[in-house]
MARBAZA-291764 format. One line per 2 residues: number of its first residue (from 0); for each residue x, y, z negated of N, C-alpha, C. Coordinates in steps of 0.05 Angstrom, whole numbers. Atoms other than C-alpha are relative to their C-alpha. Layout:
# residues N
NUM> X:Y:Z:X:Y:Z:X:Y:Z  ...
# end
This chain:
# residues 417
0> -20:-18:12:-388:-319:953:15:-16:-21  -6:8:24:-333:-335:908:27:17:-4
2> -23:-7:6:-269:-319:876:-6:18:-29  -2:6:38:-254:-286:796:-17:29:3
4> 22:-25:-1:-294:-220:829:-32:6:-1  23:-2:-12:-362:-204:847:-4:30:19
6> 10:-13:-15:-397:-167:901:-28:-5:23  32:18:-14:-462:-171:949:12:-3:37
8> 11:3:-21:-470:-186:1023:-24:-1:21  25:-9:-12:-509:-157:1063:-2:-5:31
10> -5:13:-28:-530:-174:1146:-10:30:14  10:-27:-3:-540:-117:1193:-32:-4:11
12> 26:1:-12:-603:-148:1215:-14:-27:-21  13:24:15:-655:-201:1176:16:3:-28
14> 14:1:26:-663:-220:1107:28:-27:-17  -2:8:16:-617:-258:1059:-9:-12:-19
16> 9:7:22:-641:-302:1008:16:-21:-16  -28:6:18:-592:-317:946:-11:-12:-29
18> 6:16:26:-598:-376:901:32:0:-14  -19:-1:6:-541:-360:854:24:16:16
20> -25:-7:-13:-472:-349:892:-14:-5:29  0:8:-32:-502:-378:963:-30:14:9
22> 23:-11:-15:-553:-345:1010:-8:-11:27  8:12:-23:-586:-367:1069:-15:21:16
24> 10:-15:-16:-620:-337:1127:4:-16:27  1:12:-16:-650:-355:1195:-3:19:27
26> 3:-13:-27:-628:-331:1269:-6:-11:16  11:9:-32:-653:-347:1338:37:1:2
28> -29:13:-16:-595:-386:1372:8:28:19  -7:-30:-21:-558:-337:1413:13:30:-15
30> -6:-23:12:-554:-284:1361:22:7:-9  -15:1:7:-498:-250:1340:-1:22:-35
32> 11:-10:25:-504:-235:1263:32:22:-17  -24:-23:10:-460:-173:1225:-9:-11:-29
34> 9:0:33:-449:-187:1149:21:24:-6  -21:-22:9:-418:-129:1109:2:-9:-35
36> -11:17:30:-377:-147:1038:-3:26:-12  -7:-13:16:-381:-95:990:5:-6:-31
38> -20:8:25:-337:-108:923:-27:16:-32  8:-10:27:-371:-88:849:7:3:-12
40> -19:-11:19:-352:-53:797:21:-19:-16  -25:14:7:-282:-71:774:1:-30:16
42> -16:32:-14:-274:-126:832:-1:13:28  -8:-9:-34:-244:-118:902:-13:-21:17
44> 7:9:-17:-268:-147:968:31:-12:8  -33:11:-14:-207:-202:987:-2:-9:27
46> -12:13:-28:-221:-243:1051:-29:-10:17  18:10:-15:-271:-276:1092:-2:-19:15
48> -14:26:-15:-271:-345:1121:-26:-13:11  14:10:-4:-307:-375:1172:-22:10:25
50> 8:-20:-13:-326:-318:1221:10:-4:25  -14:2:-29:-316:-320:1294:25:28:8
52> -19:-27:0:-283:-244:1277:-8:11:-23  -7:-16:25:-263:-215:1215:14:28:9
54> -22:-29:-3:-242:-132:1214:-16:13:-26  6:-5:32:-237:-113:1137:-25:-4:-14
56> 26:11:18:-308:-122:1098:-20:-9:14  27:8:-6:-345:-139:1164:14:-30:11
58> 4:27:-8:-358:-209:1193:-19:-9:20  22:6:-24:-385:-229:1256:-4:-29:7
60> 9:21:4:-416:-291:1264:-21:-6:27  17:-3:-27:-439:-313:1342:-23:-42:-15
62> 23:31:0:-507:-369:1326:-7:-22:21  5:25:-9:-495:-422:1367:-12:-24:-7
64> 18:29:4:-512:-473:1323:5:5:-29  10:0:27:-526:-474:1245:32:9:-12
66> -29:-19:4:-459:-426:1211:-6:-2:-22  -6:-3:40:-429:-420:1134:24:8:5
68> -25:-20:3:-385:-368:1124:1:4:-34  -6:-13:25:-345:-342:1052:7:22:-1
70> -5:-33:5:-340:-280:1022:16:-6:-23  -11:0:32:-286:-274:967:4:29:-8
72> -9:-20:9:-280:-228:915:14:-2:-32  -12:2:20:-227:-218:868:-8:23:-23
74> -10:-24:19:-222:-177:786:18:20:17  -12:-21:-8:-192:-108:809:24:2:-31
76> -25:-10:16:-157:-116:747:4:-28:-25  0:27:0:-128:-173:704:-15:-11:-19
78> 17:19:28:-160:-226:655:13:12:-33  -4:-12:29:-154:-192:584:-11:-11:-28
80> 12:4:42:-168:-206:504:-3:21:-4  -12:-27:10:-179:-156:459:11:-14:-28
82> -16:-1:22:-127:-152:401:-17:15:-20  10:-19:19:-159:-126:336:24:4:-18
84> -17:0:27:-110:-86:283:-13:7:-17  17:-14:23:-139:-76:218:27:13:-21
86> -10:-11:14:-101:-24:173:-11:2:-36  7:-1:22:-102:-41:95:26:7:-19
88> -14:-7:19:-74:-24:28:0:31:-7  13:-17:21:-70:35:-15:19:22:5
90> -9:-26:-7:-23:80:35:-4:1:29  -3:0:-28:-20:103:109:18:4:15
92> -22:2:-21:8:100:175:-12:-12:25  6:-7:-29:7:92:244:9:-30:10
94> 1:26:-21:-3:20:292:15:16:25  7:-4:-25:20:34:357:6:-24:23
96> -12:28:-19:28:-25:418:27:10:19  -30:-15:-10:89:-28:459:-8:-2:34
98> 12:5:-24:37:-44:521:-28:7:-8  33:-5:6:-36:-9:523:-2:16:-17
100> 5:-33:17:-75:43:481:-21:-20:-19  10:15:21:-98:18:416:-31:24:-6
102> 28:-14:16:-172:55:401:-5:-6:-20  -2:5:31:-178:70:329:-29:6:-10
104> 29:-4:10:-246:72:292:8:-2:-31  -2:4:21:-225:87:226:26:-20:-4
106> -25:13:3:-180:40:201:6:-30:17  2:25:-22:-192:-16:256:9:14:33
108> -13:-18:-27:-166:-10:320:1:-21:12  3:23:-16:-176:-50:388:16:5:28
110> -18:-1:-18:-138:-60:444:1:-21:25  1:26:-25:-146:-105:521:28:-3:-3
112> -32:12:-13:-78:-143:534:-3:-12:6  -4:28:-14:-62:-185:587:-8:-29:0
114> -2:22:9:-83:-257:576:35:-2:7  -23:18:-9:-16:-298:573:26:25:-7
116> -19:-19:15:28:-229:550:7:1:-21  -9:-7:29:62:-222:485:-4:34:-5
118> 4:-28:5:41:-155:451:17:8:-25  -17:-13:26:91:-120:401:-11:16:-11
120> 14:-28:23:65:-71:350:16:11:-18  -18:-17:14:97:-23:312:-4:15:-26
122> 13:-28:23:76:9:243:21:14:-16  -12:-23:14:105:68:214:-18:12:-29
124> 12:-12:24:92:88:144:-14:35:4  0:-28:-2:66:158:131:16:16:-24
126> -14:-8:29:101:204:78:-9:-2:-19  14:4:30:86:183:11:-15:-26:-4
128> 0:32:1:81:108:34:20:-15:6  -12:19:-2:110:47:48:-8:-20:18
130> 9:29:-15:97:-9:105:15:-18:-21  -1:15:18:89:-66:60:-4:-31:26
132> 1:15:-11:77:-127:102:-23:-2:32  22:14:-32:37:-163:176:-3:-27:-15
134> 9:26:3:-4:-213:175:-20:-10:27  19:2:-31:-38:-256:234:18:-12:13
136> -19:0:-19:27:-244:274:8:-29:8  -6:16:-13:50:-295:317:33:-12:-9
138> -21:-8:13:118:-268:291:12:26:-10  -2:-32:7:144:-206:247:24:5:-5
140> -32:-14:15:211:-169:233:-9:26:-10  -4:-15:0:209:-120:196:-35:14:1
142> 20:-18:0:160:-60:214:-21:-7:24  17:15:-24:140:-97:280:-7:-28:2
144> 13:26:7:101:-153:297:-5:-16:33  -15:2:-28:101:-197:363:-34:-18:-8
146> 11:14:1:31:-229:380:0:-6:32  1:15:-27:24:-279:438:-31:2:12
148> 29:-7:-13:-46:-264:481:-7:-14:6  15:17:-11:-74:-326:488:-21:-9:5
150> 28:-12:6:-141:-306:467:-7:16:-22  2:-29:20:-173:-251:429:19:-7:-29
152> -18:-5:14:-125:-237:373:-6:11:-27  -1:-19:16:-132:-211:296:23:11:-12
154> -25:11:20:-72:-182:252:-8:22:-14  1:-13:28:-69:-138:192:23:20:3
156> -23:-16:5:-14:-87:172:-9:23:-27  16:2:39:-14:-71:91:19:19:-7
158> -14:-25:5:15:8:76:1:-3:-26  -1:-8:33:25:21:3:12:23:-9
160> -11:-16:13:35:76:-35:27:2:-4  -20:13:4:104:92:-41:9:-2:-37
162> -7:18:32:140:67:-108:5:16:-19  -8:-21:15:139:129:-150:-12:-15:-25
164> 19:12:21:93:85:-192:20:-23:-14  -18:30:8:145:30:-200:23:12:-15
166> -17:-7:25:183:55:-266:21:-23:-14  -3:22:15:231:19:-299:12:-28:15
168> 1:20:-7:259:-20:-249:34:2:4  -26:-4:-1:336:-35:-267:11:-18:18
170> -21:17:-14:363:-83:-228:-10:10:32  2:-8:-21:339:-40:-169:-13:-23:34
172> 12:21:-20:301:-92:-134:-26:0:7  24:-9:-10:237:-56:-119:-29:-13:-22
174> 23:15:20:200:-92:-194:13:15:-18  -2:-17:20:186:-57:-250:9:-24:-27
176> -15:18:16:222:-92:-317:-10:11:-22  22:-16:19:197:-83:-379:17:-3:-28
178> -16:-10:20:242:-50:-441:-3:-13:-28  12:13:27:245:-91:-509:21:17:-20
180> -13:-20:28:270:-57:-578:-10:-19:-25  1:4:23:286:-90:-644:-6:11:-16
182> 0:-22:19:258:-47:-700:8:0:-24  -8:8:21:287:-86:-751:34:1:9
184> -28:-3:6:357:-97:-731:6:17:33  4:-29:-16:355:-42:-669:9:-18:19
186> -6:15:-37:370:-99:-608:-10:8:17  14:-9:-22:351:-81:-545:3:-20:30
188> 8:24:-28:331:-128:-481:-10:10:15  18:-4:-16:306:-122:-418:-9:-31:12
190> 1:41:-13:261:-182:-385:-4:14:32  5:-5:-36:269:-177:-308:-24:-9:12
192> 19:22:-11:210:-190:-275:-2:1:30  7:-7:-20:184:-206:-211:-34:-2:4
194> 23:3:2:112:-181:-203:-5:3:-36  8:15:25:78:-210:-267:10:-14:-16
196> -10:22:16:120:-255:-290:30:3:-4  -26:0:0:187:-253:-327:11:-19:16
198> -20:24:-19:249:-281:-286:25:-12:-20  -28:8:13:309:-270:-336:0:26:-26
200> -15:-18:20:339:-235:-399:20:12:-5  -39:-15:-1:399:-182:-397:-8:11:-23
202> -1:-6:24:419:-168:-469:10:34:5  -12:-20:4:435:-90:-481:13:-3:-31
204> -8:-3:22:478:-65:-535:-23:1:-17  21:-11:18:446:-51:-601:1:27:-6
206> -2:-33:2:431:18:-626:-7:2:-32  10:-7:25:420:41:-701:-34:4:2
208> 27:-5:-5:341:39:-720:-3:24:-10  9:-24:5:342:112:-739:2:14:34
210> 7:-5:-30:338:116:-664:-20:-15:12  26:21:-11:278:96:-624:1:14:29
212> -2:-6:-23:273:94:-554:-28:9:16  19:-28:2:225:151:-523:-9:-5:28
214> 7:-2:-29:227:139:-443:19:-13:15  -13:19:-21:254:108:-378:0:17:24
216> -2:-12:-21:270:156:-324:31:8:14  -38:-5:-6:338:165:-278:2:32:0
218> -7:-21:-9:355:231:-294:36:7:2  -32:-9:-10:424:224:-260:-1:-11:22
220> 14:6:-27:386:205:-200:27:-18:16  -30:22:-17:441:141:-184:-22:-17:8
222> 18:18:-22:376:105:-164:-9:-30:-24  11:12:19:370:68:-236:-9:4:-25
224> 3:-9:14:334:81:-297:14:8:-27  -17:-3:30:360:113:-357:-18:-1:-22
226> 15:2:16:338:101:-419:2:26:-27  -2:-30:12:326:166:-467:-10:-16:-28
228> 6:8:32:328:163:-540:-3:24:-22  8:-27:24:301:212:-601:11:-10:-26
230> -11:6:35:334:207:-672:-20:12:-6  34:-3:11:272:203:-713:9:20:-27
232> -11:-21:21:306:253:-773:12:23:10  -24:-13:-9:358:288:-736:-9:18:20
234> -2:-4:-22:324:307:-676:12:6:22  -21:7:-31:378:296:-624:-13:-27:19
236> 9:9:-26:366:271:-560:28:-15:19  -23:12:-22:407:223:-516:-4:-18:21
238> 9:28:-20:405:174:-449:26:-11:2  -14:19:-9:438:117:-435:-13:-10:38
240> 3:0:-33:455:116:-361:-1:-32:11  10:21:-9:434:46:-328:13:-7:29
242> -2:15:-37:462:3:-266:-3:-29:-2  10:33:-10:433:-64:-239:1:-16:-39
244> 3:10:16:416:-78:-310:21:6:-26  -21:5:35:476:-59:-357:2:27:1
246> -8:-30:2:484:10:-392:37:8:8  -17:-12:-12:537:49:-364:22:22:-10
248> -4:-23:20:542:108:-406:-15:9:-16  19:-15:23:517:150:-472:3:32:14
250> 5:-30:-7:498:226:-447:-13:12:-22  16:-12:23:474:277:-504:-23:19:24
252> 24:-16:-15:412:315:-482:-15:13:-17  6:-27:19:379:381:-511:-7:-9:-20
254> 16:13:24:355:369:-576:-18:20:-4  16:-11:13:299:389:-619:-7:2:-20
256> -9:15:25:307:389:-690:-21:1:-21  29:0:14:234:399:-708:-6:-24:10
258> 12:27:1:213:323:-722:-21:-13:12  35:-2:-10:137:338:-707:-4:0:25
260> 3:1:-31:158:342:-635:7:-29:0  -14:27:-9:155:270:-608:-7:-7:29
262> -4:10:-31:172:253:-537:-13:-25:0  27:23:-6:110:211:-512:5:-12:33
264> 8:-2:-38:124:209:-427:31:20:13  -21:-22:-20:175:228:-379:-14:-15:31
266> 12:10:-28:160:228:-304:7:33:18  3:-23:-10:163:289:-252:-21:9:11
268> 29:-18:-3:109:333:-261:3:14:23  -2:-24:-14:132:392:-227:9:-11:27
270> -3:11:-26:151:355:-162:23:4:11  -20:-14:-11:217:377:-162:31:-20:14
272> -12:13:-2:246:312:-152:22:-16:-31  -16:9:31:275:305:-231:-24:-4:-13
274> 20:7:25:238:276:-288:1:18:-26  -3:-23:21:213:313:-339:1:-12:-23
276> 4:18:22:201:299:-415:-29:18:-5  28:-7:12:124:299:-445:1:-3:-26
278> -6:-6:21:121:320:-516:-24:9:-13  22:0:13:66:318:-566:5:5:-30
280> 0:-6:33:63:351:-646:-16:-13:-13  16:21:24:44:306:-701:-9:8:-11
282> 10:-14:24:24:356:-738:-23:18:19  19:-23:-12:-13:405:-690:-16:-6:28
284> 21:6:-20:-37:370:-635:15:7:24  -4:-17:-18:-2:410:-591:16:-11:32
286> -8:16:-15:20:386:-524:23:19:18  -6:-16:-18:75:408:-477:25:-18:15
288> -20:22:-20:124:388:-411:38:14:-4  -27:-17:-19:201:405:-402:11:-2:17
290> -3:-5:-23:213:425:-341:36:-15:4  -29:3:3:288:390:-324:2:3:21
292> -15:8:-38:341:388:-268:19:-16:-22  -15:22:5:374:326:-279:-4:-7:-36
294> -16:-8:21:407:330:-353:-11:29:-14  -8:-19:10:395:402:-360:-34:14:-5
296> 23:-17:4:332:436:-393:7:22:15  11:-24:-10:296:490:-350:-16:18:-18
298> 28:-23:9:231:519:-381:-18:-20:-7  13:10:13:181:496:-425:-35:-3:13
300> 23:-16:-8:100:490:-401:-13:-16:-24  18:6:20:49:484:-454:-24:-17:15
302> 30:11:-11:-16:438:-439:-19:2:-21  23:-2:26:-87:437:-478:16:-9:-27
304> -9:18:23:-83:422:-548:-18:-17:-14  12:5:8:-107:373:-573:0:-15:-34
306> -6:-3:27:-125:377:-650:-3:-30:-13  8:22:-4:-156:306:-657:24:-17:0
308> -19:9:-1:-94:276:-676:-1:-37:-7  16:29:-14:-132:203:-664:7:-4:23
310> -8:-1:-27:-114:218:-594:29:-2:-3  -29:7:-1:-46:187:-582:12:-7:33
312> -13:-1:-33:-6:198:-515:16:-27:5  -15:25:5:19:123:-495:18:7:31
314> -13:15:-19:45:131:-426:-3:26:27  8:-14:-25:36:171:-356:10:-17:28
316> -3:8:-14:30:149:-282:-24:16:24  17:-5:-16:-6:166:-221:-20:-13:8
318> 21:12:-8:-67:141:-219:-28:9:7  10:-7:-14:-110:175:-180:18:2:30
320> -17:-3:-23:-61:170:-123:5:25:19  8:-27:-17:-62:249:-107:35:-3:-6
322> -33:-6:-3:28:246:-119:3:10:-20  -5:-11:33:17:280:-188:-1:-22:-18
324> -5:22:30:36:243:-253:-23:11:-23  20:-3:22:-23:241:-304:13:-19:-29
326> 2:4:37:-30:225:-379:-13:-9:-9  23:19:14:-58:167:-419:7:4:-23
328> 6:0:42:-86:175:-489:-12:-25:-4  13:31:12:-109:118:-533:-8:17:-20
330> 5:-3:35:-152:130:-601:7:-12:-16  -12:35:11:-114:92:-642:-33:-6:-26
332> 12:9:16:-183:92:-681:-27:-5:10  27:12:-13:-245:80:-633:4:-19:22
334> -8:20:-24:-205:39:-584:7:5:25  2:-2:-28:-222:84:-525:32:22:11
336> -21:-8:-24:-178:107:-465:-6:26:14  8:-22:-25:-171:168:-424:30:-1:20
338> -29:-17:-26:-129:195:-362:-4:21:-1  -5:-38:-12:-108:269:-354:12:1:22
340> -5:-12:-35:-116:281:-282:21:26:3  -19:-25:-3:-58:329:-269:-1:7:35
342> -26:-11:-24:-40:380:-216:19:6:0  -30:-6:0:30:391:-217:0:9:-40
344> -18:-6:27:37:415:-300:-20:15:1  22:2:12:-36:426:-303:-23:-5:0
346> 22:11:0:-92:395:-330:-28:13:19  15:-2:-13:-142:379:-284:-26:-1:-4
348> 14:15:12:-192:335:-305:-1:-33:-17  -6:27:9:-205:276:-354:-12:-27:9
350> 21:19:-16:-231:206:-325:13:-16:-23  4:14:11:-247:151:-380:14:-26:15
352> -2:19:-11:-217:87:-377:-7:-24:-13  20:17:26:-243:20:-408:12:-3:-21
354> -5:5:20:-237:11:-475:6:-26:-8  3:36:25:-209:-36:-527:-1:-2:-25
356> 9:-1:20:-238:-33:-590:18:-12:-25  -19:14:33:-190:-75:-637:24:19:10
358> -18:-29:4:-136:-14:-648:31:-20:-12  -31:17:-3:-85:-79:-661:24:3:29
360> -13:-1:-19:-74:-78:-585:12:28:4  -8:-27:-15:-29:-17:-558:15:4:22
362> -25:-8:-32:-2:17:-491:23:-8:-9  -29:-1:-5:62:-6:-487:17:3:14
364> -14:-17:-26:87:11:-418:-16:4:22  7:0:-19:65:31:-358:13:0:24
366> -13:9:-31:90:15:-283:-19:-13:9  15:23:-29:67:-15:-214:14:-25:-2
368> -10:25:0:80:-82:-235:-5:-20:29  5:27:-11:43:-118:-176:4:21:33
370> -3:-12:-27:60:-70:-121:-19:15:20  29:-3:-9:-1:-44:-103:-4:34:11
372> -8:-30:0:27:34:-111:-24:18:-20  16:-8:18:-17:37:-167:3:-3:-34
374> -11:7:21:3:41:-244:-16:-22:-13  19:14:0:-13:-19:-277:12:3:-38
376> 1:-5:27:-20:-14:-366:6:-38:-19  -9:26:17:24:-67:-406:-14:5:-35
378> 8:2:25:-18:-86:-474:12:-15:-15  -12:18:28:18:-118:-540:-14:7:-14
380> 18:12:24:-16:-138:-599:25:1:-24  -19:3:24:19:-110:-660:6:-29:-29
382> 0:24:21:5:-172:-700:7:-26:8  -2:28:0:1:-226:-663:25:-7:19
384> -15:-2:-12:51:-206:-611:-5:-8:29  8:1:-23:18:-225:-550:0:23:14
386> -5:-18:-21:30:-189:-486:-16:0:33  11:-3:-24:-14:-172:-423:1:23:16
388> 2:-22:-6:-18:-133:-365:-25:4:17  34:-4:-12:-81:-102:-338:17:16:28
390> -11:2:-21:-67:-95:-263:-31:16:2  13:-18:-10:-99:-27:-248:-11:6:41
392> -9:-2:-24:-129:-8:-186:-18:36:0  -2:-25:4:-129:69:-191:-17:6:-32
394> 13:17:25:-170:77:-259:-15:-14:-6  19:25:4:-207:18:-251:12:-20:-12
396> -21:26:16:-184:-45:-286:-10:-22:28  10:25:-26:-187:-103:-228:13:-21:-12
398> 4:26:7:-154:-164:-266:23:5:-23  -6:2:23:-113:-184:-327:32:-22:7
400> -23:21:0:-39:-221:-323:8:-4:-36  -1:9:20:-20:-257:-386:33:-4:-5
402> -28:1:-5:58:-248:-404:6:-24:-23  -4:13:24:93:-285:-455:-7:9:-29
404> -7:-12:39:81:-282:-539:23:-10:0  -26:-1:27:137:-262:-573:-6:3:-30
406> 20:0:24:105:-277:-643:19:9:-21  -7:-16:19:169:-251:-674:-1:37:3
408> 10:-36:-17:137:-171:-674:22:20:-17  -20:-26:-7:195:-134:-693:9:9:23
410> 3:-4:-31:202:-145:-621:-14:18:3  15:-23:-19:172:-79:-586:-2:3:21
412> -6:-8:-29:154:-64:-520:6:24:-1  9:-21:1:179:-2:-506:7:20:26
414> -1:-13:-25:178:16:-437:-1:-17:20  -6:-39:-8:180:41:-378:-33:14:-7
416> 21:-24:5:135:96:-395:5:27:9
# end
């Protein structure tokens, strides 16, 4: 027997005996011997050679004098790999091939193709992600990926959260940038980054220091951040509207002319697609959101209060990755950290995060600096001026980037937050 199949042969009379692929057997001269081919699972019966008469799987064979006949049998189906996809990163979505049925086991998924075929793949984000990159591929554009079947196959495909987390990012290039403020002579800078690491410096105007800058959210939804500002006496409120890095315009915005209110957080709680403002009393603890559309106060919501006015609100982001925006406190006097797990505009639960005991360092912004779709917490050092960012991976801390000192500290970080 041969060929890329298998199957047995059998005689209609006497005995067979099969070392490997070849069998033998012995007739009285004269005889006329029947073999019959039957094929095995996943392989067909092809031909027969060698027979005084062949008619489809039988074979007749007259014993005149010592006979060797073949039986071939081919695969019923063709030579295959299997492709493995593995689905990673910190959002979802969907593989599918553009040939064959991918079987999914969780986030792995396998698939026979052709030897010698090229297989295309396709991933689609899910809502509230992002296809982020392939890896493996043979070659990728884009959302698809092209591998060549020349033997079993691995590739990757890396979803992410989408970028609700990525604050702060003016020059609209998918990186979060990180807000500087003079407090001495009221300058203001942004350093562009990419990732971790500054790229460049766009100077903003200056602003009087009886203004301090409060938040970083587009609420004129052009697709870049605005920067919001509180007169620390006056209580008036204003943004400066933002494109690809240069302010644009001054906008006035509701005021509040009680002092003790100070805008800690903007972000959109309520899910309404606008950013809100988060607002904390120096005097009473008291916490609460305003609801906005665009520019224009809606309605007020109150949150716990908290009296413990040790507890200082540095920042908000989603980090539990449920699509709600939470709330980081700092003590500015035991060091430690919390998150306020939010549902929509109310408190959920609190989850600890690690501490840092010298009360020199403080939040100074928060954003998805490394892309991950996870907020990650920029630290400065009021004294010495050093700057890091702790590269979150939901509230876990997973590693530490080291930015530049600016050792002159009238320099501030002060955003996005």
């Amino acid at each position: 027997m041969n060929g890329t199949g298998a199957g047995t042969v059998t005689p209609m009379s006497g005995t067979i005996k099969w070392n490997g692929l070849t069998g033998a057997a012995t007739y009285t001269t004269g005889t006329s011997v029947v073999l019959t081919a039957a094929a095995g699972a996943g392989s067909t019966f092809s031909s027969w050679s060698g027979c005084d008469n062949a008619s489809g799987s039988q074979c007749t064979v007259a014993m005149t004098a010592a006979r060797s006949v073949t039986a071939t049998f081919s695969s019923s189906t063709p030579n295959t790999a299997i492709l493995t996809v593995t689905k990673t990163g910190t959002g979802t979505g969907t593989v599918t091939a553009s040939s064959g049925t991918i079987s999914w086991s969780g986030n792995t998924g396998t698939a026979a193709i052709t030897l010698g075929s090229s297989a295309v793949l396709t991933a689609a984000a899910s809502s509230g992600s992002t296809f982020s990159s392939w890896s493996g591929c043979d070659s990728s554009s884009g959302s698809q990926c092209t591998v060549a079947m020349s033997s079993a196959k691995s590739v990757t495909a890396k979803f992410t959260l989408s970028s609700t987390n990525i604050r702060g990012d003016f020059l609209g290039n998918g990186n979060a940038d990180i807000l500087w403020r003079n407090t001495y002579n009221g300058g203001n800078l942004i350093w562009t980054m990419l990732s971790t690491t500054p790229t460049s410096i766009l100077g903003l105007p200056g602003a009087d220091v009886s203004w301090e800058i409060v938040g970083t959210a587009d609420f004129t939804s052009n697709g870049y951040p605005a920067i919001l500002w509180r007169h620390k006496s006056l209580g008036f409120n204003a943004i400066w509207t933002t494109k690809s890095g240069a302010v644009t315009n001054a906008i006035s915005f509701p005021s509040c002319s009680d002092t003790t209110w100070k805008i800690v957080g903007t972000g959109d709680f309520d899910g309404d697609g606008y950013p809100d403002i988060l607002w904390r009393n120096s005097v009473t603890g008291n916490v609460a959101i305003w609801l906005m559309k665009g520019i224009a106060y809606k309605s007020a919501i109150a949150l716990p209060t908290v009296s413990d006015l040790s507890w200082q609100i540095v920042g908000t982001g989603d980090f539990n990755g449920d699509g709600n925006l939470d709330i980081v406190w700092r003590n500015n006097v035991t060091g430690d950290n919390v998150v306020w797990l939010m549902l929509g505009v109310t408190f959920s639960s609190a989850q600890s995060l690690p501490s840092v005991s010298d009360t020199s360092w403080r939040i100074a912004a928060i954003s998805d600096f490394n892309g991950d779709g996870y907020p990650d917490i920029v630290w400065s050092n009021s004294y010495t001026g050093a700057s890091w960012i702790w590269l979150m991976n939901g509230t876990a801390y997973s590693s530490a980037a080291q930015l530049p000192t600016v050792s002159e500290t009238t320099w501030q970080i002060v955003g996005p937050r």
